[in-house]
GUZADREN-686792 format. One record per residue (C-alpha): residue number from 1; residue in one letter; x, y, z. Coordinates in steps of 0.5 Angstrom, whole numbers, plus 2048, in hexadecimal, padded with zeros to 3 digits. Layout:
! residues N
<r><pos>NUM</pos><code>a</code><u>X</u><v>Y</v><w>Z</w></r>
...
! end
This chain:
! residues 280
<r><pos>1</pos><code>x</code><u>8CB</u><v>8A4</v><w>939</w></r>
<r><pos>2</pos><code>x</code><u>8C9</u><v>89E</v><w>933</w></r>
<r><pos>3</pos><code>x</code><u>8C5</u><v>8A2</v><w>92E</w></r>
<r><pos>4</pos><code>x</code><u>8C3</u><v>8A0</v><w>927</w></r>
<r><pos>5</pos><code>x</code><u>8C2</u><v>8A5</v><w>922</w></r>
<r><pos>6</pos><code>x</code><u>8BD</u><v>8A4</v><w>91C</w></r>
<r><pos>7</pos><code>x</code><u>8C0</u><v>8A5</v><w>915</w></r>
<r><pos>8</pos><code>x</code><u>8BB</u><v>8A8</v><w>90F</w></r>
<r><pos>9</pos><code>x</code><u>8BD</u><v>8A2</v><w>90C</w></r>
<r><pos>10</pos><code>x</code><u>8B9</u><v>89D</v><w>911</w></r>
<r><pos>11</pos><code>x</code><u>8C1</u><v>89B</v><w>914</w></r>
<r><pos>12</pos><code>x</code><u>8C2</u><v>89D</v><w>91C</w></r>
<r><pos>13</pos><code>x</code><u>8C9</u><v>89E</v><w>91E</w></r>
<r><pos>14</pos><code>x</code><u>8C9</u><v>89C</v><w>924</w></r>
<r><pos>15</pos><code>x</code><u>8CD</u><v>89F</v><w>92A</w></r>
<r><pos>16</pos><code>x</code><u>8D0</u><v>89B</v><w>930</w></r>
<r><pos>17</pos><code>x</code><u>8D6</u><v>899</v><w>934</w></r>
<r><pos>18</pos><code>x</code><u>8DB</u><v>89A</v><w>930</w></r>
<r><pos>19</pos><code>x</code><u>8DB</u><v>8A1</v><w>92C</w></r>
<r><pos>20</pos><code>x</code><u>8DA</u><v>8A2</v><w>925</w></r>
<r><pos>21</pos><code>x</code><u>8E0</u><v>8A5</v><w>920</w></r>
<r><pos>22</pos><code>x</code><u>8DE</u><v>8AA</v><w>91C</w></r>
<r><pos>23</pos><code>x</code><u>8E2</u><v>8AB</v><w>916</w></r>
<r><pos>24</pos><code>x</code><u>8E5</u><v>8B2</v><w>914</w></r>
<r><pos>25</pos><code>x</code><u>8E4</u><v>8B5</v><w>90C</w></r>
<r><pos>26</pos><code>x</code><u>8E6</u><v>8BB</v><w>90B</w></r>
<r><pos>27</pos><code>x</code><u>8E5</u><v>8BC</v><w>904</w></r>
<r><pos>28</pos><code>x</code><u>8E7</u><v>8C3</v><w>905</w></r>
<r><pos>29</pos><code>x</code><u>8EE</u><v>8C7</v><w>902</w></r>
<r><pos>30</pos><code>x</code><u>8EF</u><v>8CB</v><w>909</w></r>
<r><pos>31</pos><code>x</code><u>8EE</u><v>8C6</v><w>910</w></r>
<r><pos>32</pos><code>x</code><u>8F2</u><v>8C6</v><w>915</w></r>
<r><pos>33</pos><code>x</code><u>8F5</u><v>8BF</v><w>915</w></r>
<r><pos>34</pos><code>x</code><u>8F4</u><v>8BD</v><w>90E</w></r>
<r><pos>35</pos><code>x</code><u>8F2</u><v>8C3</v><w>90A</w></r>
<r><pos>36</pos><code>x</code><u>8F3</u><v>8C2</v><w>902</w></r>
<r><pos>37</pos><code>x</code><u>8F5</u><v>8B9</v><w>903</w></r>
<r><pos>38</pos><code>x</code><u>8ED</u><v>8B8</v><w>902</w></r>
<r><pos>39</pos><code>x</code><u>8EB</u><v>8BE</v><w>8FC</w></r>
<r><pos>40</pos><code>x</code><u>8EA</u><v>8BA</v><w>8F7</w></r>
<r><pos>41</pos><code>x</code><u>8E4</u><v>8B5</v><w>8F7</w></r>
<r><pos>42</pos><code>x</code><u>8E7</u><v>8AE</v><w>8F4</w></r>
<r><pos>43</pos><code>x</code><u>8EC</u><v>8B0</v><w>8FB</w></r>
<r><pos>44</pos><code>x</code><u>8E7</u><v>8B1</v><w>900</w></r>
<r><pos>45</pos><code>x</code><u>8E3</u><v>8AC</v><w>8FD</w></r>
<r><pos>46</pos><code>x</code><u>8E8</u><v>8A6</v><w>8FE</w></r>
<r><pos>47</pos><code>x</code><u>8EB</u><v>8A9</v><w>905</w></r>
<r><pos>48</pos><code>x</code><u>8E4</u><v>8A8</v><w>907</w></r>
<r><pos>49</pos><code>x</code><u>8E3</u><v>8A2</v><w>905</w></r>
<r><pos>50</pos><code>x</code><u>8EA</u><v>8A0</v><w>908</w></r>
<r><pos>51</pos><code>x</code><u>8E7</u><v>8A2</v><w>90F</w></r>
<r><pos>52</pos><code>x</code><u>8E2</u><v>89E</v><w>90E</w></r>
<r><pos>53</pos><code>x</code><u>8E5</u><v>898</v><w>90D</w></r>
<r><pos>54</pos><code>x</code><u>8EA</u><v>899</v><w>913</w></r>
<r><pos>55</pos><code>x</code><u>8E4</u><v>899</v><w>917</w></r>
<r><pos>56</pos><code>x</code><u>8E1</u><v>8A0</v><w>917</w></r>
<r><pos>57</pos><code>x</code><u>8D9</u><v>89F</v><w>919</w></r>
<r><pos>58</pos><code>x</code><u>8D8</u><v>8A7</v><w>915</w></r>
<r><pos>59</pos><code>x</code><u>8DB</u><v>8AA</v><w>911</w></r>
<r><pos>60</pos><code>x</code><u>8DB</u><v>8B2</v><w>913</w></r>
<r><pos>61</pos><code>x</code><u>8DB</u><v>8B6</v><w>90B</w></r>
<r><pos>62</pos><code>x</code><u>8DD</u><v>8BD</v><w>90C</w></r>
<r><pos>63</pos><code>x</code><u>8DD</u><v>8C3</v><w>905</w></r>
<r><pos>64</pos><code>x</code><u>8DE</u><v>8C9</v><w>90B</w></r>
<r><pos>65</pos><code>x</code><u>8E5</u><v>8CA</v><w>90F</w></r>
<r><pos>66</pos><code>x</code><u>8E2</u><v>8CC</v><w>916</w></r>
<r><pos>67</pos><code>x</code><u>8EA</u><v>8CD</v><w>919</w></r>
<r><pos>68</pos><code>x</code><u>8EC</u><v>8D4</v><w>91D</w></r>
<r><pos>69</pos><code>x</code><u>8EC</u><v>8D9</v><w>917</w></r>
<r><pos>70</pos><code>x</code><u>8E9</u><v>8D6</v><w>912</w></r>
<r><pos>71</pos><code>x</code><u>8E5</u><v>8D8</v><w>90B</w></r>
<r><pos>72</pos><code>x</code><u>8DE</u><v>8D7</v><w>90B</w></r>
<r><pos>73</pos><code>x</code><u>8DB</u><v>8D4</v><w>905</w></r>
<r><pos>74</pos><code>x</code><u>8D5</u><v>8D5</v><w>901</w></r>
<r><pos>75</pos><code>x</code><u>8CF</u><v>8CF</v><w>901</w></r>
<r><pos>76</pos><code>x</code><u>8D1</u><v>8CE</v><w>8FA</w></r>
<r><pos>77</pos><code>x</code><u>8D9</u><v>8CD</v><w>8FB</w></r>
<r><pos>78</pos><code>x</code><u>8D7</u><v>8C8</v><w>900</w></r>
<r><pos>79</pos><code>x</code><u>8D2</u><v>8C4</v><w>8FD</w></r>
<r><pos>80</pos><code>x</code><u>8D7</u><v>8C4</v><w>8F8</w></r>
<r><pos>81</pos><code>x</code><u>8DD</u><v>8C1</v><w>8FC</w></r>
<r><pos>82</pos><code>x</code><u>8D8</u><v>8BC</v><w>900</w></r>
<r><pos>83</pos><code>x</code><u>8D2</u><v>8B9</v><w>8FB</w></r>
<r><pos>84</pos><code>x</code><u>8D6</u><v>8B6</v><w>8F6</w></r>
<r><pos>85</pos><code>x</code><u>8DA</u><v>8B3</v><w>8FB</w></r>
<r><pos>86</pos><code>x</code><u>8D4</u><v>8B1</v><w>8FF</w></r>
<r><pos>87</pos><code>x</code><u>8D2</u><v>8AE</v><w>8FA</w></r>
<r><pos>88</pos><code>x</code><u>8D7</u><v>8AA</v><w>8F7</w></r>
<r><pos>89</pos><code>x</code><u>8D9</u><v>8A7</v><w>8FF</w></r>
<r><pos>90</pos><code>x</code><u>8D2</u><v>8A5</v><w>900</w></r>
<r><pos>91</pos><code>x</code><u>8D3</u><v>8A0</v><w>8FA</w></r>
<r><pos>92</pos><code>x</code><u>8D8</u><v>89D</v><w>8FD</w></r>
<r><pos>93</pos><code>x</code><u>8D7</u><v>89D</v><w>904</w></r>
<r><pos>94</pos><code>x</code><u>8D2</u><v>899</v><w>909</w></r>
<r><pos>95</pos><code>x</code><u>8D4</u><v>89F</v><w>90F</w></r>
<r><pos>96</pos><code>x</code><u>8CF</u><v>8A4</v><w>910</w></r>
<r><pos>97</pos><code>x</code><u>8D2</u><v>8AC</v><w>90E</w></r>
<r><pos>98</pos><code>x</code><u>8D2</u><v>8B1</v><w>911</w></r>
<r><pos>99</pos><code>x</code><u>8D1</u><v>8B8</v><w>90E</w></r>
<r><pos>100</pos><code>x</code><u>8D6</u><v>8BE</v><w>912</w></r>
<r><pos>101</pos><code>x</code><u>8D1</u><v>8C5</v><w>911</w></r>
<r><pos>102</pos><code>x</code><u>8CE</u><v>8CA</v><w>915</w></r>
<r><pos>103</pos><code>x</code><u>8CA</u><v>8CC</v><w>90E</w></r>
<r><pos>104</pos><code>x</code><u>8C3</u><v>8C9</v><w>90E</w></r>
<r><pos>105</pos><code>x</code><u>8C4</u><v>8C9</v><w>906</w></r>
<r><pos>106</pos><code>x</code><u>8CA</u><v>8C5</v><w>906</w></r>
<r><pos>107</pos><code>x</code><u>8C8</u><v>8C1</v><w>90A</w></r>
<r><pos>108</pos><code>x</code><u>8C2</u><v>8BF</v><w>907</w></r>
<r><pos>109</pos><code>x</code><u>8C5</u><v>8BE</v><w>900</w></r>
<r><pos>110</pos><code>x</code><u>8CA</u><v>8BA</v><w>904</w></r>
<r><pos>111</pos><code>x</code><u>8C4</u><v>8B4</v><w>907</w></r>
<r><pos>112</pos><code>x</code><u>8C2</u><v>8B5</v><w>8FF</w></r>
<r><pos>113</pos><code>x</code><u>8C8</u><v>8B2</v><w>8FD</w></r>
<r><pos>114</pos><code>x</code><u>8C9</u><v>8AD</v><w>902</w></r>
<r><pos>115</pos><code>x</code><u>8CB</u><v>8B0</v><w>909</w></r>
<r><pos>116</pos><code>x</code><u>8C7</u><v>8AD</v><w>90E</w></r>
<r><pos>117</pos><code>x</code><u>8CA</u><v>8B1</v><w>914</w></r>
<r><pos>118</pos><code>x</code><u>8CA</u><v>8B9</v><w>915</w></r>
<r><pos>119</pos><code>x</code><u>8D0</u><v>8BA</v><w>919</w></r>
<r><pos>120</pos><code>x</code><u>8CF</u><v>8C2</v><w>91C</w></r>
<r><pos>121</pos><code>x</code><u>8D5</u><v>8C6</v><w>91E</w></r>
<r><pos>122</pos><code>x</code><u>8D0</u><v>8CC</v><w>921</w></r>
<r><pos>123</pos><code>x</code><u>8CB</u><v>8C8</v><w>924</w></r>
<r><pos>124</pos><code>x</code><u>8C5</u><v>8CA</v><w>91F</w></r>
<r><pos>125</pos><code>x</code><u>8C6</u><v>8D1</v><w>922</w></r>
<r><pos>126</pos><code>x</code><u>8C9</u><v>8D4</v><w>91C</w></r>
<r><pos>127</pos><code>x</code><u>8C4</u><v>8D1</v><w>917</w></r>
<r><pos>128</pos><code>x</code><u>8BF</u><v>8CF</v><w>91A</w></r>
<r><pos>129</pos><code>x</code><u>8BB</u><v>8CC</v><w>915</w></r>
<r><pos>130</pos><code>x</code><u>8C1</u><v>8C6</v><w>915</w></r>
<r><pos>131</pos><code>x</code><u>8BC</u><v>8C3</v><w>91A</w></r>
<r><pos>132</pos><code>x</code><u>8B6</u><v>8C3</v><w>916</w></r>
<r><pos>133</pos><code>x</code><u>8BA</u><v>8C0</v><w>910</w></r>
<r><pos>134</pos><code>x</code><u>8BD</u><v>8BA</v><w>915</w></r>
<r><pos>135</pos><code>x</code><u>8B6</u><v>8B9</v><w>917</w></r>
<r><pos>136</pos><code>x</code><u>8B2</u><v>8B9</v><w>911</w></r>
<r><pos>137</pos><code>x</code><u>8B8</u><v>8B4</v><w>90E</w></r>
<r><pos>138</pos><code>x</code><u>8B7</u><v>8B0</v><w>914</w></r>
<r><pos>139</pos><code>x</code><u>8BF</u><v>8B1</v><w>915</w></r>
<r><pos>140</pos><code>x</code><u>8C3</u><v>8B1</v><w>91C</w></r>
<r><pos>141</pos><code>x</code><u>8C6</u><v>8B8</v><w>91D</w></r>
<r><pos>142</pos><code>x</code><u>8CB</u><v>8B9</v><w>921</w></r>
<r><pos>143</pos><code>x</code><u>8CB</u><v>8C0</v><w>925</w></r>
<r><pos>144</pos><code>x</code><u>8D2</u><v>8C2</v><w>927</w></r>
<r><pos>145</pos><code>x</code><u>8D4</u><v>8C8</v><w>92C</w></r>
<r><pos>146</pos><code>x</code><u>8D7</u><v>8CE</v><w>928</w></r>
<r><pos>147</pos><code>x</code><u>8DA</u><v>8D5</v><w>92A</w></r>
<r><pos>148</pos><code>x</code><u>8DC</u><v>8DB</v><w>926</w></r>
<r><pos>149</pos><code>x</code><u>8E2</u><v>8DD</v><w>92C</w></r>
<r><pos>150</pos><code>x</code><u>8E6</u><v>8DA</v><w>931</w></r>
<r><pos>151</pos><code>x</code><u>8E4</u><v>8DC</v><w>939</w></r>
<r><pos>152</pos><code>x</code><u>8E8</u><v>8DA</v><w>93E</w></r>
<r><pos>153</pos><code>x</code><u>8E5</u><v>8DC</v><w>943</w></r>
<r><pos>154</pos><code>x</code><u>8DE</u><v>8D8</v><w>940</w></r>
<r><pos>155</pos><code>x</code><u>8DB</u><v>8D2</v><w>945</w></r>
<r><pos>156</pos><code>x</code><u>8DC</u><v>8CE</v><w>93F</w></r>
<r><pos>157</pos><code>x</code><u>8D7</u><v>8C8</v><w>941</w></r>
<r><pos>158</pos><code>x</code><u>8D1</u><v>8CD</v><w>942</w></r>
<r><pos>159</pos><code>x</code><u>8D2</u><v>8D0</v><w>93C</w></r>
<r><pos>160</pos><code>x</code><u>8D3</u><v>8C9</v><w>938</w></r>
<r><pos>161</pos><code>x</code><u>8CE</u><v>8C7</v><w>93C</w></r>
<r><pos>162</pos><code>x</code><u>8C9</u><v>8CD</v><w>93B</w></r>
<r><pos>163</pos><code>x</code><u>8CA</u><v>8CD</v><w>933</w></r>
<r><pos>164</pos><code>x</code><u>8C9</u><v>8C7</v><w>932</w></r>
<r><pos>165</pos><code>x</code><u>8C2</u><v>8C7</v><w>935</w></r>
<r><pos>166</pos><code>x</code><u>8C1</u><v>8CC</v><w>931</w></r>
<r><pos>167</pos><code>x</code><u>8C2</u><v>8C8</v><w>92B</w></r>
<r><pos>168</pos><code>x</code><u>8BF</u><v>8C2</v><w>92D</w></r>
<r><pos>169</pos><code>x</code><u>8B8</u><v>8C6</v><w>92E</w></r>
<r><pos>170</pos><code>x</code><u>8B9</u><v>8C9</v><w>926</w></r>
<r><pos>171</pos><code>x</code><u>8BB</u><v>8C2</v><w>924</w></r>
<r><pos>172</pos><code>x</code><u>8B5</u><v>8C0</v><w>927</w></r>
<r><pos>173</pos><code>x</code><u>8B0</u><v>8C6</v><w>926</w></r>
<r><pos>174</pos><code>x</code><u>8B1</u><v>8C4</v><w>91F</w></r>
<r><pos>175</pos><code>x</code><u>8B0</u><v>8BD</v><w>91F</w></r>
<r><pos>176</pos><code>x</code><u>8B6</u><v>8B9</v><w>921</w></r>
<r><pos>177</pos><code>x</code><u>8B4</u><v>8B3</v><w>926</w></r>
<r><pos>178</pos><code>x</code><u>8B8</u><v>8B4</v><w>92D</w></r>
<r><pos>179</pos><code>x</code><u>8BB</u><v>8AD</v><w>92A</w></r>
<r><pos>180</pos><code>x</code><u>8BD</u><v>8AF</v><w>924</w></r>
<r><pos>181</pos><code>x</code><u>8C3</u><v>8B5</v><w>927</w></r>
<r><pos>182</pos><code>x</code><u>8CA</u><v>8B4</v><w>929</w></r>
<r><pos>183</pos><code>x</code><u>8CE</u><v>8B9</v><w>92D</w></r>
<r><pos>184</pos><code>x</code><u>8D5</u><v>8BC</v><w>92C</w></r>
<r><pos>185</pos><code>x</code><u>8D9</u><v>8C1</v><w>930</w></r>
<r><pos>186</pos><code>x</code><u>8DD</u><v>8C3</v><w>92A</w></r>
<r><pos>187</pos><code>x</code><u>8E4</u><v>8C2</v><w>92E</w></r>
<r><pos>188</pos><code>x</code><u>8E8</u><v>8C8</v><w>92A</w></r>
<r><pos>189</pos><code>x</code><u>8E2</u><v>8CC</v><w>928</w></r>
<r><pos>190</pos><code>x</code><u>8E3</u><v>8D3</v><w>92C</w></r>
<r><pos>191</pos><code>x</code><u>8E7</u><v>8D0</v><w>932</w></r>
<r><pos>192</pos><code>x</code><u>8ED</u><v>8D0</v><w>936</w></r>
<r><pos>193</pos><code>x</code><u>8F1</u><v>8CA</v><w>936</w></r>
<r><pos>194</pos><code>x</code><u>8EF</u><v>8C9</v><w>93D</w></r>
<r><pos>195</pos><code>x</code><u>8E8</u><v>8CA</v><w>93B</w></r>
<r><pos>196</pos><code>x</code><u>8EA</u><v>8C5</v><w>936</w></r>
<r><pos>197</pos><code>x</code><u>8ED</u><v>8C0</v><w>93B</w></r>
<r><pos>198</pos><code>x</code><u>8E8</u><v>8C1</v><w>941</w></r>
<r><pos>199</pos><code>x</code><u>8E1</u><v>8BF</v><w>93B</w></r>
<r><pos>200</pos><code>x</code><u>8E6</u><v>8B9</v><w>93A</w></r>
<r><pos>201</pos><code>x</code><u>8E7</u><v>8B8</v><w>942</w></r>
<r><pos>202</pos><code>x</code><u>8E0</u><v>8B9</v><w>943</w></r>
<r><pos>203</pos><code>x</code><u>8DC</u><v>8B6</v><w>93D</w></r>
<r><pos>204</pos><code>x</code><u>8D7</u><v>8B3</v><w>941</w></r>
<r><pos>205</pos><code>x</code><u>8D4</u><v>8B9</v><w>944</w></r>
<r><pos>206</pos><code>x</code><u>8D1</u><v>8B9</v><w>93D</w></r>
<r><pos>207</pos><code>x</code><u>8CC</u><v>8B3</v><w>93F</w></r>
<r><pos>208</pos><code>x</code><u>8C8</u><v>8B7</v><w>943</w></r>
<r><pos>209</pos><code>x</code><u>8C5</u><v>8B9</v><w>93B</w></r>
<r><pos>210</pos><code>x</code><u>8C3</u><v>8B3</v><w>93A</w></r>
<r><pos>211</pos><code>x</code><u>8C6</u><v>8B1</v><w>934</w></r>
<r><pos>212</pos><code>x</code><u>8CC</u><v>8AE</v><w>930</w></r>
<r><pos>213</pos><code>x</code><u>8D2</u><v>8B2</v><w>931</w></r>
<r><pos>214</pos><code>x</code><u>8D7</u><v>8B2</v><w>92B</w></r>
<r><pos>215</pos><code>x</code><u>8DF</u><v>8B5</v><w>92C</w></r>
<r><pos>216</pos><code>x</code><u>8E2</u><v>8B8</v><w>927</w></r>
<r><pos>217</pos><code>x</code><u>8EA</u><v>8B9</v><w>92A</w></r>
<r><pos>218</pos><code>x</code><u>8EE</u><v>8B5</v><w>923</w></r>
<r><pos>219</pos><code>x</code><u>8F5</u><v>8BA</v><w>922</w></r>
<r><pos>220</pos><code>x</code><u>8F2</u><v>8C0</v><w>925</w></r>
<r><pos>221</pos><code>x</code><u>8F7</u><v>8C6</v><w>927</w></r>
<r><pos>222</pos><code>x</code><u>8F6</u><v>8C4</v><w>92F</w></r>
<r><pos>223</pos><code>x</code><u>8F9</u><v>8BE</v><w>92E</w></r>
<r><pos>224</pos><code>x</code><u>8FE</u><v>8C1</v><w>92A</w></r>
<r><pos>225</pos><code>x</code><u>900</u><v>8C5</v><w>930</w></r>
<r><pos>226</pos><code>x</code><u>900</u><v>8C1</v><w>935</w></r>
<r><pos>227</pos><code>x</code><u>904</u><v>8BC</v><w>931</w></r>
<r><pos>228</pos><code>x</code><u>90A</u><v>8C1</v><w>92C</w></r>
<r><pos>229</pos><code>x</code><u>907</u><v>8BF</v><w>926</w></r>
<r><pos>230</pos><code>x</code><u>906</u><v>8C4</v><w>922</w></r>
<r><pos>231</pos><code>x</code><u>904</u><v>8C0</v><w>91B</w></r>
<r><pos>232</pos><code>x</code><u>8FC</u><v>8BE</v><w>91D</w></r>
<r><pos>233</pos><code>x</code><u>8FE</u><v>8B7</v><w>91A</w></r>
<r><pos>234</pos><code>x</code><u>902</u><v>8B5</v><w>91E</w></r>
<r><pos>235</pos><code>x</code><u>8FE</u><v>8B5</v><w>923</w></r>
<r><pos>236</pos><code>x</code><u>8FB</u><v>8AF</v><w>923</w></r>
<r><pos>237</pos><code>x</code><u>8FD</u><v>8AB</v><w>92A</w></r>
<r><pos>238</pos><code>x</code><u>8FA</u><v>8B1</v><w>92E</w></r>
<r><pos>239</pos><code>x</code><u>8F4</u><v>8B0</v><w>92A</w></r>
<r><pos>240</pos><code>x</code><u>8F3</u><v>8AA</v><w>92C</w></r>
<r><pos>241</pos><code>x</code><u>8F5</u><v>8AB</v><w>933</w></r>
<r><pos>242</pos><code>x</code><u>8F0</u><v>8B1</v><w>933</w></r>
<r><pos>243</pos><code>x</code><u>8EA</u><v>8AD</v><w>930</w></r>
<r><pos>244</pos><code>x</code><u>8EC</u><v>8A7</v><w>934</w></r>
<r><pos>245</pos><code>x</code><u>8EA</u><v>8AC</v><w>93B</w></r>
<r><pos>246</pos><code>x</code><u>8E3</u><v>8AE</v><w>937</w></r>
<r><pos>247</pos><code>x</code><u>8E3</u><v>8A7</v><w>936</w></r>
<r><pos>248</pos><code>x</code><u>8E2</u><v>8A6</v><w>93E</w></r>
<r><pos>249</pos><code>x</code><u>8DE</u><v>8AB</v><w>93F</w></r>
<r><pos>250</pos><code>x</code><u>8D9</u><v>8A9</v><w>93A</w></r>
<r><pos>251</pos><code>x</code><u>8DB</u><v>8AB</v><w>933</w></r>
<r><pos>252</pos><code>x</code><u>8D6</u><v>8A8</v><w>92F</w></r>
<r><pos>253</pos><code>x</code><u>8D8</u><v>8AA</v><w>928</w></r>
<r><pos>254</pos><code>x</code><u>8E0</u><v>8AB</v><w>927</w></r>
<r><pos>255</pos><code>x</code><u>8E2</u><v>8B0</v><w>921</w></r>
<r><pos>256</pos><code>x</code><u>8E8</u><v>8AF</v><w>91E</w></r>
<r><pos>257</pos><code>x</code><u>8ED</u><v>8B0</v><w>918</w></r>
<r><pos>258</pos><code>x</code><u>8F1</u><v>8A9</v><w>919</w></r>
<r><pos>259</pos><code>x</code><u>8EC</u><v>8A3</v><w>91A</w></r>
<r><pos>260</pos><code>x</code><u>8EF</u><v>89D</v><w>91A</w></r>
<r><pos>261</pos><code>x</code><u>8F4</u><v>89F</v><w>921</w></r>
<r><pos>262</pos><code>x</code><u>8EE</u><v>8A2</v><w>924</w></r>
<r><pos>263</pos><code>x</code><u>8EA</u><v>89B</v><w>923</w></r>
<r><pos>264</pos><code>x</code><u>8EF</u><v>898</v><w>925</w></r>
<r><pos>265</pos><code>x</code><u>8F0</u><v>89B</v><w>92B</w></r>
<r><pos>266</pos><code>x</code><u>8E9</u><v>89B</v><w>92D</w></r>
<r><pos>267</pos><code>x</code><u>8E8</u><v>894</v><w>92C</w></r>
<r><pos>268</pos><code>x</code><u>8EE</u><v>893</v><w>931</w></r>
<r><pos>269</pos><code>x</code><u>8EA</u><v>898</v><w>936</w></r>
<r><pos>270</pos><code>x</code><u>8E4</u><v>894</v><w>935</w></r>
<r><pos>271</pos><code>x</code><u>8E8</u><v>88E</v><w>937</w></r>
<r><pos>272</pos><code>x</code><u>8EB</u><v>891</v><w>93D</w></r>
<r><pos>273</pos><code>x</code><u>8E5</u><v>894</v><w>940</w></r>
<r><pos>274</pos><code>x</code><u>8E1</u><v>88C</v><w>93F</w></r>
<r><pos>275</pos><code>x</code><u>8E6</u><v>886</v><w>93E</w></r>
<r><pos>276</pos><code>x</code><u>8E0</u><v>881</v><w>93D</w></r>
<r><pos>277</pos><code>x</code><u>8DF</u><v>883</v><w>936</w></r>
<r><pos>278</pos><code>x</code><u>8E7</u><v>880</v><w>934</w></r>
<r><pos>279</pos><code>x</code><u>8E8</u><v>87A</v><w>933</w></r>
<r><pos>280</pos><code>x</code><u>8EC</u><v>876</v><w>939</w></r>
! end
């Protein structure tokens, strides 16, 4: 669904036929995929500013591992690993950034020093006061689906579905514009693999929320057990295939570890789908 989302800078980030990338930093020492290569700010800054020249439309900045049986950090110890990183990418970058919390504090500190998106992985339902913050900064925020245990036996659209109502009410209570949320399943968050798979299958059933859908399968472990690969980075074709199948199914937003393959691809995807556009 074409949708434009207003940045706190004045700038719009418009989402239409052929999905954005957004580009992963895990300034973390811990992340499941790439824990430790991004630790230090002269790195995390300059592989932020590599994705962005390989096409990422965002630049998604992360100081807190969310993979199965992490260490929660402190505000303090996040703000620490992403503000300066933030801020040093900002000067060097175009694209919007994003900051990946669920803390209102970090995120705020986060939009001071140049973020422009909050990106959250409990959907303004573990701190609710994330969603005054993205308001009051003018910020999109993006509300991601979350669970603390898998349930297979869960309908898992009705709860997807169900939670996500709830934190698009928060987001709009506080003051968020309908206009300005982005929806996320949260592919690998308290969920079976075939759960994982059917939300990918289905991901247009999201619509009915009435806002951009992000997807968010890059190397995760249900592809890694569908495919043998045991290392996250080697996961990069069934990544693609999986984003490329959201892609269809109304994906406005793709986040991903390696952006120069996925912009590739879906440019490819978008051709495909309407040839006029390519030159004879």
């Amino acid at each position: 669904m074409p949708a434009t989302l207003a940045l706190p800078d004045g700038r719009s980030l418009a989402l239409d036929a052929l999905p954005l990338v957004m580009g992963i930093v895990n300034v973390t020492p811990d992340s499941f995929s790439d824990g430790g290569l991004l630790a230090s700010t002269e790195a995390a800054v300059a592989h932020g500013a590599r994705l962005a020249a390989e096409g990422a439309a965002i630049v998604d900045i992360g100081g807190e591992s969310t993979r199965p049986g992490h260490a929660a950090v402190d505000a303090a110890t996040e703000m620490a690993r992403v503000l300066p990183v933030i801020a040093a990418l900002k000067a060097r970058v175009d694209v919007p950034i994003s900051i990946d919390s669920y803390k209102a504090e970090v995120a705020e500190a986060a939009l001071a020093a140049g973020a422009g998106i909050v990106n959250d992985v409990w959907g303004a339902q573990r701190d609710p006061r994330i969603a005054a913050v993205a308001a009051h900064a003018g910020a999109p925020i993006i509300l991601m689906h979350n669970r603390e245990t898998v349930d297979a036996t869960l309908d898992i659209f009705d709860e997807v579905l169900r939670f996500l109502e709830r934190s698009i009410a928060i987001a709009m209570q506080a003051g968020v514009p309908h206009s300005q949320i982005v929806v996320d399943p949260g592919i690998g968050f308290g969920k079976t693999a075939r759960q994982n798979l059917d939300l990918i299958r289905h991901l247009d059933r999201l619509g009915a929320l009435g806002c951009p859908v992000l997807l968010g399968a890059s190397r995760k472990s249900t592809l890694g057990r569908i495919t043998g690969r045991t290392v996250p980075a080697e996961r990069l074709a069934a990544s693609i295939a999986a984003h490329l199948y959201g892609a269809s199914r109304g994906a406005a937003i793709i986040r991903a570890h390696d952006v120069a393959p996925h912009v590739d691809a879906l440019k490819t995807w978008a051709a495909i789908e309407d040839s006029t556009k390519v030159d004879p």
